[in-house]
C-alpha positions in Angstrom: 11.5 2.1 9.0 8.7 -0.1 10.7 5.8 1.4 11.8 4.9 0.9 15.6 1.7 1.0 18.0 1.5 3.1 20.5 -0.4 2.9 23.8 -3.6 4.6 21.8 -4.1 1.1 20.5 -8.0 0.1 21.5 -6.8 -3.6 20.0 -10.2 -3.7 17.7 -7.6 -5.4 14.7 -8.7 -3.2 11.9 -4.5 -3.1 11.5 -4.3 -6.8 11.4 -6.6 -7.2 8.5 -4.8 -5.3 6.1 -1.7 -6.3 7.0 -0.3 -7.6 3.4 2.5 -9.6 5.0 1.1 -10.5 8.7 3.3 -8.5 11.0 0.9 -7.6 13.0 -0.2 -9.6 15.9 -2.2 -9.3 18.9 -0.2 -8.5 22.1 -0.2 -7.8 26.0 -3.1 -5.2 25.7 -2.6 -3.8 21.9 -1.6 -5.5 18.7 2.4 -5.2 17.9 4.3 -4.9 14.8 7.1 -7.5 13.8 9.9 -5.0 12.9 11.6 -7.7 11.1 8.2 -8.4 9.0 6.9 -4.9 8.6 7.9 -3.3 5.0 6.4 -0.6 6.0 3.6 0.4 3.3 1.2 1.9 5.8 -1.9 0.0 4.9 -2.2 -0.5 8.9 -2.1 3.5 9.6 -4.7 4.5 7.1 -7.1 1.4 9.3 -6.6 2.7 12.4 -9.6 4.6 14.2 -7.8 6.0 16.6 -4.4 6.7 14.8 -2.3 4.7 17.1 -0.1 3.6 14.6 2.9 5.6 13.1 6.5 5.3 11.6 8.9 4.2 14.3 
């Protein structure tokens, strides 16, 4: 299952550099996750300084 950001999100892009197939981009006021890109490996959560992100 794809991982999602939540509302935590302080959109720094720590998640979008290390991102090994680009799903994530920058969004209306935090950076989303392309469900249909994501294979979810979880390279994005261990980034995150404010855990934001997590299995969806």
């Amino acid at each position: 299952m794809a991982y999602i950001i939540t509302d935590a999100c302080v959109s720094c892009g720590a998640c979008a550099d290390q991102c090994p197939v680009s799903a994530i981009a920058e969004g209306d006021g935090k950076y989303e996750i392309n469900p249909d890109v994501c294979v979810s490996c979880g390279a994005c959560a261990d980034q995150c300084p404010v855990s934001a992100i997590e299995e969806g």
